[in-house]
DSSP file (Angstrom, degrees, kcal/mol; ACC not computed):
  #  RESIDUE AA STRUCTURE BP1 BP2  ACC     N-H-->O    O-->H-N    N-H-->O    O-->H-N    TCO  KAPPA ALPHA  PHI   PSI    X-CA   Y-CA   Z-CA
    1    1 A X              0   0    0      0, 0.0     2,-0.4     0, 0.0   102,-0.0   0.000 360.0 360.0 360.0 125.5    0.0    0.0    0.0
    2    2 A X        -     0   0    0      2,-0.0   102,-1.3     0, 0.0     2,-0.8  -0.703 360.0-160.8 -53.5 109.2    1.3    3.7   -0.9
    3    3 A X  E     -A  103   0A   0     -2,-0.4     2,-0.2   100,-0.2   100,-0.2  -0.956   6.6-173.7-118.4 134.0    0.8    6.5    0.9
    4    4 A X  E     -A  102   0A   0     98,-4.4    98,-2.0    -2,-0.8     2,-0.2  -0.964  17.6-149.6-110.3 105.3    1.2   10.1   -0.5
    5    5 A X  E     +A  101   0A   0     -2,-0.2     2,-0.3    96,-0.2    96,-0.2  -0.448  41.9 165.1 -74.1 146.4    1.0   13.0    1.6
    6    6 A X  E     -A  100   0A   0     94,-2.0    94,-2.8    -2,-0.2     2,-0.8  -0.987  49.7-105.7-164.5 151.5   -0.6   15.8   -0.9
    7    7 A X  E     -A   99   0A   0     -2,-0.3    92,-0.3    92,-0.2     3,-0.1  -0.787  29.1-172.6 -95.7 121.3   -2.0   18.7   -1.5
    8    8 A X  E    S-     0   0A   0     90,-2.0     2,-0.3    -2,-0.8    91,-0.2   0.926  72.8  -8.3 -79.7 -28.7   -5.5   18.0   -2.4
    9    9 A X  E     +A   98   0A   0     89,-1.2    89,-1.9    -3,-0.1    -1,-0.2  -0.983  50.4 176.2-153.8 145.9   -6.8   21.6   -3.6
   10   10 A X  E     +A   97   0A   0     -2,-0.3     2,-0.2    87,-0.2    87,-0.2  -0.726  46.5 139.4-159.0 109.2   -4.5   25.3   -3.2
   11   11 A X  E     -A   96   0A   0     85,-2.6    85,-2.4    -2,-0.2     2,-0.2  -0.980  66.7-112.3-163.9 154.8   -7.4   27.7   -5.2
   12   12 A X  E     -A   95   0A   0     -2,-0.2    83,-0.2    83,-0.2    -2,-0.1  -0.576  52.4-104.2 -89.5 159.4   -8.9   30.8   -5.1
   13   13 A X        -     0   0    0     81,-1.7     2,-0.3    -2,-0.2    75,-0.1  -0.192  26.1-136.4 -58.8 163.6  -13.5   30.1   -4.1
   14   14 A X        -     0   0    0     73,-0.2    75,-1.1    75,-0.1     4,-0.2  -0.837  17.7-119.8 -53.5 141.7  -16.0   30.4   -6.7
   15   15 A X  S    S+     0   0    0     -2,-0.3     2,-0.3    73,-0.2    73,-0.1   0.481  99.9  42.6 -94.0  12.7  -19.2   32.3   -5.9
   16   16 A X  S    S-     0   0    0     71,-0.2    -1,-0.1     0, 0.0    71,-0.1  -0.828 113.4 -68.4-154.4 143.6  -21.2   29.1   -6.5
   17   17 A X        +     0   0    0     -2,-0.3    71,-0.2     1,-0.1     2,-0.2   0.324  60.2 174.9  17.3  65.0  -20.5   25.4   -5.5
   18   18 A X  E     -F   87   0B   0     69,-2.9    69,-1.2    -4,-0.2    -1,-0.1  -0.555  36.2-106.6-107.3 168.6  -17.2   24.0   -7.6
   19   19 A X  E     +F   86   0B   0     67,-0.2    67,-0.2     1,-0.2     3,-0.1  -0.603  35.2 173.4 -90.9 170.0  -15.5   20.7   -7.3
   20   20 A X  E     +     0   0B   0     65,-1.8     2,-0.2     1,-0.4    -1,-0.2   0.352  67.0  12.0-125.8  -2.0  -12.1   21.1   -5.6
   21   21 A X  E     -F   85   0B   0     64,-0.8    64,-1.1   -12,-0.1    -1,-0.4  -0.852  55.5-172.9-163.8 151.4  -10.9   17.2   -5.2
   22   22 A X  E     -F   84   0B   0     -2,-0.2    62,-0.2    62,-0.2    60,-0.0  -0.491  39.2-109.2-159.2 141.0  -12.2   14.1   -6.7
   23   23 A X        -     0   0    0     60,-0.9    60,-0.1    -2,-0.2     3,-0.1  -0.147  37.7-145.4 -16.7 118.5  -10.8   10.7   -5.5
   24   24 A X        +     0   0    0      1,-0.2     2,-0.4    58,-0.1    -1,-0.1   0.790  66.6  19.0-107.0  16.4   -9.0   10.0   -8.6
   25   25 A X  S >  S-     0   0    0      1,-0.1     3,-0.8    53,-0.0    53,-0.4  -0.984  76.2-115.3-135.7 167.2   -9.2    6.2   -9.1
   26   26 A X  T 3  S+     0   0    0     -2,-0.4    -1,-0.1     1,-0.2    55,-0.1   0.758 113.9  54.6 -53.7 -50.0  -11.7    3.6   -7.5
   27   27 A X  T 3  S+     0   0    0     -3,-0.1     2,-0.3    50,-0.1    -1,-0.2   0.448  91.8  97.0 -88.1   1.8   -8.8    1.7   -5.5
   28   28 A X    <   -     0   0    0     -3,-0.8    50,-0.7    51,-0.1     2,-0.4  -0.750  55.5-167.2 -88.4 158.1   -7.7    5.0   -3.9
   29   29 A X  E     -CB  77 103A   0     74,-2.2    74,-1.7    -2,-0.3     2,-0.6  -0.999  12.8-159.5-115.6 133.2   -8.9    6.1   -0.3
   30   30 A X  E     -CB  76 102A   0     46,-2.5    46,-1.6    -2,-0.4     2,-0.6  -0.871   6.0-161.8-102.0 132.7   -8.2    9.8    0.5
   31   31 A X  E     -CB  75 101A   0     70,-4.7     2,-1.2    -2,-0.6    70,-0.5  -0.886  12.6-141.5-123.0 125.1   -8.1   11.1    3.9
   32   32 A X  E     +CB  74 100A   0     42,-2.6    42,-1.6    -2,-0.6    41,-1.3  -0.523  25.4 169.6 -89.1 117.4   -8.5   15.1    4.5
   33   33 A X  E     +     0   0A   0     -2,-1.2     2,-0.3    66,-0.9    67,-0.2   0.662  52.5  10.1-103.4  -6.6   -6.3   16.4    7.1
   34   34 A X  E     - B   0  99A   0     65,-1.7    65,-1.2    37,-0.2     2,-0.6  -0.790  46.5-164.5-172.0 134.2   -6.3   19.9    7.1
   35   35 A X  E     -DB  70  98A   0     35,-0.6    35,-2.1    -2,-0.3     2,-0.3  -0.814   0.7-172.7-103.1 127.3   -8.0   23.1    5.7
   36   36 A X  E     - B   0  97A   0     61,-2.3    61,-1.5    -2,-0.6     2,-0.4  -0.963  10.0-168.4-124.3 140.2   -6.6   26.5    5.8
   37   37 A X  E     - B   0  96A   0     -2,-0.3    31,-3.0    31,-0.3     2,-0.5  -0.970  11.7-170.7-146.8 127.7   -9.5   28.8    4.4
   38   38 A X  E     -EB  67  95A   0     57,-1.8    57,-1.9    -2,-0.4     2,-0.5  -0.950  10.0-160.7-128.1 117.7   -7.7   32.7    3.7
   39   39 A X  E     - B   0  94A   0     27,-3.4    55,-0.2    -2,-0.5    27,-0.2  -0.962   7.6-175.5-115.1 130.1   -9.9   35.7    2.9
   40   40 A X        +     0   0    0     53,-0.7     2,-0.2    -2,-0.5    54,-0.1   0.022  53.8  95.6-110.0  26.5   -7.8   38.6    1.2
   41   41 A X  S    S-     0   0    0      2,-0.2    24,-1.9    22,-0.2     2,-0.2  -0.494  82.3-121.9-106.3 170.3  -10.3   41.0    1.0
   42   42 A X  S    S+     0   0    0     -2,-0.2     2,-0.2    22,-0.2    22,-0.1  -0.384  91.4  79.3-129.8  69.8  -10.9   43.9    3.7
   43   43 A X  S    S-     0   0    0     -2,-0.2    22,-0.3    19,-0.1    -2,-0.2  -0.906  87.6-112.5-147.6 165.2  -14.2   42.6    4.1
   44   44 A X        -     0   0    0     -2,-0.2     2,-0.3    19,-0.1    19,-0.2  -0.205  43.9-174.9 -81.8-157.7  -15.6   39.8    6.0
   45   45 A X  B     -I   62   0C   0     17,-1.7    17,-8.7    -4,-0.1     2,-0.1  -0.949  23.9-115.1-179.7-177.6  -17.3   36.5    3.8
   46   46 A X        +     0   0    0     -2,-0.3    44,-0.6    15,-0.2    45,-0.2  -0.064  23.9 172.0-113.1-161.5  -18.8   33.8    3.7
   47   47 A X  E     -G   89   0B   0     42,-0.2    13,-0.9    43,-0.1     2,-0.4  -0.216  13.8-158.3 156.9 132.1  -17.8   29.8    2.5
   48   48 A X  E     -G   88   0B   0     40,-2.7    40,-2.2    11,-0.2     2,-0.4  -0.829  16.1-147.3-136.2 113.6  -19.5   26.5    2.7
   49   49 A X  E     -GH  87  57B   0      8,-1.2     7,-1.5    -2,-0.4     8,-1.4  -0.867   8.8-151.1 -85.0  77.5  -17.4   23.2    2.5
   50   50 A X  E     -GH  86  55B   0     36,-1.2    36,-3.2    -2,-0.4     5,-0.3  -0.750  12.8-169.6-116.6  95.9  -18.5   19.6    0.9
   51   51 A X  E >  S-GH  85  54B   0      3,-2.2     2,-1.1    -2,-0.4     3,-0.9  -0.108  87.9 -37.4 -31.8 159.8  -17.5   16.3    1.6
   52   52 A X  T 3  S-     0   0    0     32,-0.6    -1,-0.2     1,-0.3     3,-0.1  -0.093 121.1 -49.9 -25.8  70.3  -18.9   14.2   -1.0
   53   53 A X  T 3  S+     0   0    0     -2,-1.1     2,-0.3     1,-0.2    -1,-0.3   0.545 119.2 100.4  57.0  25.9  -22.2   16.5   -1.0
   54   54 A X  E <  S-H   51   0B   0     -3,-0.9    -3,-2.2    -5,-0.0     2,-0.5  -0.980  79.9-117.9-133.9 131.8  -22.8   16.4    2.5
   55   55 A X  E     +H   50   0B   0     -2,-0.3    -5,-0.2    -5,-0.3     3,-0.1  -0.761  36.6 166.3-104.0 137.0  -21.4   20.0    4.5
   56   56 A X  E    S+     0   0B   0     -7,-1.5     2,-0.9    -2,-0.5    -6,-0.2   0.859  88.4  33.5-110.3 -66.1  -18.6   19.7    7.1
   57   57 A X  E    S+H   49   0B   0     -8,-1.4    -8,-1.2     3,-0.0     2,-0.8  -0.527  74.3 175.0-101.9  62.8  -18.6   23.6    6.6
   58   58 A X        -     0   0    0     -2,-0.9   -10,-0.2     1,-0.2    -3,-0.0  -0.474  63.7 -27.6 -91.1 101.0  -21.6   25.4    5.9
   59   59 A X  S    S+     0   0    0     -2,-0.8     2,-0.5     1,-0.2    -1,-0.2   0.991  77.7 170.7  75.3  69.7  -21.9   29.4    5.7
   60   60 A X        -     0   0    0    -13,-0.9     2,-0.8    -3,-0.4    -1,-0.2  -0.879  29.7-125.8-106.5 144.2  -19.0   30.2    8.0
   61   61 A X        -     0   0    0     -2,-0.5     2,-0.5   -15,-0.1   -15,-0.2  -0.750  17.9-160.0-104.5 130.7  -18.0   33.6    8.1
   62   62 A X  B     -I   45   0C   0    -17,-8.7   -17,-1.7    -2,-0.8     3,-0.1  -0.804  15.9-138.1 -93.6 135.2  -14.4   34.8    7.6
   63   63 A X    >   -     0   0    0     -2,-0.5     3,-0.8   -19,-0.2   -22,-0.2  -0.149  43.9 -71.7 -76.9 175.8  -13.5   38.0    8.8
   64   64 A X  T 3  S-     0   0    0      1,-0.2    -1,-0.2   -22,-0.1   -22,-0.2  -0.197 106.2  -2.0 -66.9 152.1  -11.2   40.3    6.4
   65   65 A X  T 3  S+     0   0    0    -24,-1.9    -1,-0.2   -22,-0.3     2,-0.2   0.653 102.8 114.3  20.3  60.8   -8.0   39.4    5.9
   66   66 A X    <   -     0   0    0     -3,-0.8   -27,-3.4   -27,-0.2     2,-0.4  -0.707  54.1-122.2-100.7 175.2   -7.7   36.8    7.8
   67   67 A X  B     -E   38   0A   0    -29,-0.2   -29,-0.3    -2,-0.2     2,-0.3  -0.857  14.8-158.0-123.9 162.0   -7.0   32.8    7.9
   68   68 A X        -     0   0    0    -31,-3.0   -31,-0.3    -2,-0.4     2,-0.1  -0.832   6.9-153.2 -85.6  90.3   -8.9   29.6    9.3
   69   69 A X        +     0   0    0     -2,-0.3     2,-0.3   -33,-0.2   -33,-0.2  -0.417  12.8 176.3-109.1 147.0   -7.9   26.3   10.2
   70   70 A X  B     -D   35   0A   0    -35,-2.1   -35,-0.6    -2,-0.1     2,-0.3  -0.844  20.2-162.8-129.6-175.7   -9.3   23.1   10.4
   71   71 A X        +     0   0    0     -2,-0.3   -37,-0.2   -37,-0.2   -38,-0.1  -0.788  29.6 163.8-157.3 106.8   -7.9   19.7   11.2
   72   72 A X        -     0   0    0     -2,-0.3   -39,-0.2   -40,-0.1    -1,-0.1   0.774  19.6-167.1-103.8 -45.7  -10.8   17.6    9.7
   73   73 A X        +     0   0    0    -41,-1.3     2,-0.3     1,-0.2   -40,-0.2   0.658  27.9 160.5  64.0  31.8   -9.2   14.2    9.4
   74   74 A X  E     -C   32   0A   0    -42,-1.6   -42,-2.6     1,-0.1     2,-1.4  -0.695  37.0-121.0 -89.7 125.9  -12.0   12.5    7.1
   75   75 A X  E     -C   31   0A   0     -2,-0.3     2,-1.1   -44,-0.2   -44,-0.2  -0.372  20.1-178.2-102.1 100.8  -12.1    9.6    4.8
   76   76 A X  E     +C   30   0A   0    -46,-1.6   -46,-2.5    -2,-1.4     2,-0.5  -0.737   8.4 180.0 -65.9  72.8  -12.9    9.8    1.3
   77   77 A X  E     -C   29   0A   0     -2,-1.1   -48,-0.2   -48,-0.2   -51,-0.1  -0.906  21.3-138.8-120.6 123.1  -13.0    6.4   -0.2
   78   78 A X        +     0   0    0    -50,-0.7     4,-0.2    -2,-0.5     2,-0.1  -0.304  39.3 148.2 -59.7 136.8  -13.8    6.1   -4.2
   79   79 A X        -     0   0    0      2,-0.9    -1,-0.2    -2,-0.1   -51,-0.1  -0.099  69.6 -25.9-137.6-118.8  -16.1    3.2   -4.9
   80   80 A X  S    S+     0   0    0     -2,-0.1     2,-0.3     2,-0.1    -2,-0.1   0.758 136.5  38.2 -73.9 -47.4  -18.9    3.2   -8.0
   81   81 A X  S    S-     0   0    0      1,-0.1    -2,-0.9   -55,-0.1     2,-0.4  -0.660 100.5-105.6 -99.1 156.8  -19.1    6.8   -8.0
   82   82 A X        -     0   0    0     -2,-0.3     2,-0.6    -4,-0.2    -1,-0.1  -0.370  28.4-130.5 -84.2 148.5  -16.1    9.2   -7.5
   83   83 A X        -     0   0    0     -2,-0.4   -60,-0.9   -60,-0.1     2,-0.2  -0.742  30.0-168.2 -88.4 134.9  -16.0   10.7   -4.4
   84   84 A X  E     -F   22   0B   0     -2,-0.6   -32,-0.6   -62,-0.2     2,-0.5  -0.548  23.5-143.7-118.1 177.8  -15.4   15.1   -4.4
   85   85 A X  E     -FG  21  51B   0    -64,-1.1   -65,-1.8    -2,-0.2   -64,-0.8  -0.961  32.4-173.0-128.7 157.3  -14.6   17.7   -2.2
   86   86 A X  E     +FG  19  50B   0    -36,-3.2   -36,-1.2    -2,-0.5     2,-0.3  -0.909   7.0 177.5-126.6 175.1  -16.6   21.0   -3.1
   87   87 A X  E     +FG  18  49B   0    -69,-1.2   -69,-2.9    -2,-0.3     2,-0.2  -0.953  13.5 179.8-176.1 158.7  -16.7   24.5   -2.0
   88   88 A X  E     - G   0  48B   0    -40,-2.2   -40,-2.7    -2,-0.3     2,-0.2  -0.942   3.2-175.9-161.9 137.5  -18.2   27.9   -2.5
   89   89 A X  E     - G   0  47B   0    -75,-1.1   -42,-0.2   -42,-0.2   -75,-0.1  -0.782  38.0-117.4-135.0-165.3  -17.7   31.5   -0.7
   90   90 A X  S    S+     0   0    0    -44,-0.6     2,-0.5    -2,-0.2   -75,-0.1   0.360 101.1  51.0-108.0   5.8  -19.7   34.8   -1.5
   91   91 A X  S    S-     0   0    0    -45,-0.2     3,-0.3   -77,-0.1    -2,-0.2  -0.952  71.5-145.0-138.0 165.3  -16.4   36.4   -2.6
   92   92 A X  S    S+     0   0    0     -2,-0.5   -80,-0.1     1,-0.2   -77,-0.1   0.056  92.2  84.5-119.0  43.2  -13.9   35.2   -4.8
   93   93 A X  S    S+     0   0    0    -81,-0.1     2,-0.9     2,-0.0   -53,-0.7  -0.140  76.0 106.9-110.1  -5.6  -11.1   36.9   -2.5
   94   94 A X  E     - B   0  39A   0     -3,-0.3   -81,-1.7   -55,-0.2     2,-0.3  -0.711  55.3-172.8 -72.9  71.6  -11.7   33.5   -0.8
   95   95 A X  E     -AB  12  38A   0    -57,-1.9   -57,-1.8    -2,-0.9     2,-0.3  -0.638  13.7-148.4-110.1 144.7   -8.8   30.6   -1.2
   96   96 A X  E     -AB  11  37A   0    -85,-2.4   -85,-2.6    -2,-0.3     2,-0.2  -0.764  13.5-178.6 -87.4 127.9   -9.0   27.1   -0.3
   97   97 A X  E     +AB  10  36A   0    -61,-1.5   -61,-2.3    -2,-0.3     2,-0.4  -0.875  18.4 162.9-118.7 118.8   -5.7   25.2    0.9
   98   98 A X  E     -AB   9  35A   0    -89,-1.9   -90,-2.0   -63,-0.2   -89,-1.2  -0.945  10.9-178.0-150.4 114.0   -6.6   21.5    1.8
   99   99 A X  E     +AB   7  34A   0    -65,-1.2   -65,-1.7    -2,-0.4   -66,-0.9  -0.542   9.4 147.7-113.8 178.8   -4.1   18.9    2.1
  100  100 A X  E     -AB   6  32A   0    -94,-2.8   -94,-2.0   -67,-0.2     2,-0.4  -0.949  41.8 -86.1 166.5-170.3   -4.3   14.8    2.8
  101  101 A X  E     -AB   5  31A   0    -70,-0.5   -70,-4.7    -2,-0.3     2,-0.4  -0.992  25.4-148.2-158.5 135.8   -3.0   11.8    2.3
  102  102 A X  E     -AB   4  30A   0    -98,-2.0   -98,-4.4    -2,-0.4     2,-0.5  -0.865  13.2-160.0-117.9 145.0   -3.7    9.3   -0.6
  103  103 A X  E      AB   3  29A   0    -74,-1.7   -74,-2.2    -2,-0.4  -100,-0.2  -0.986 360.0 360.0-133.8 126.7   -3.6    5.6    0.0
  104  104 A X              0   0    0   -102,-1.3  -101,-0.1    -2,-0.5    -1,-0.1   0.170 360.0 360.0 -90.9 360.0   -3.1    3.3   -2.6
């Protein structure tokens, strides 16, 4: 078995729902360890997080210029369907960092 420590997503938000991740084969299992969510605007916003369509982070508010950490430690495993991560904030001053570890 392989394990690869990774970065799963490093992107700026989308102002509506986009994928950020997907499992990429059927024999992988992904596990997300950690989220850094950075707003560069000098206002606050807002940004909603998705496991495979189910929210771990829904409509949290970031202040201005500031960062946010999480230490999520959640298991992704690719079957019939692929498994994603998704996300959306109300500004696109909004970046996503999310790293993890792929097991092979």
């Amino acid at each position: 078995m392989a394990t690869t420590s990774k970065t799963l997503a490093r992107t700026a938000a989308a102002t509506s729902n986009a994928t950020l991740y997907t499992v990429p084969t059927t024999s992988t299992t992904t596990v997300v360890t950690d989220v850094v969510v950075t707003n560069t605007a000098g206002s606050a916003a807002t940004f909603t997080l998705n496991l495979d369509t189910v929210a771990v982070l829904s409509g949290v508010t970031i202040s201005a210029n500031s960062s946010a950490f999480f230490s999520l430690k959640q298991v992704l495993q690719a079957n019939a369907t692929p498994k994603t991560i998704t996300g959306s904030a109300s500004a696109v001053t909004v970046n996503f960092h999310i790293s993890g570890v792929e097991i092979v």
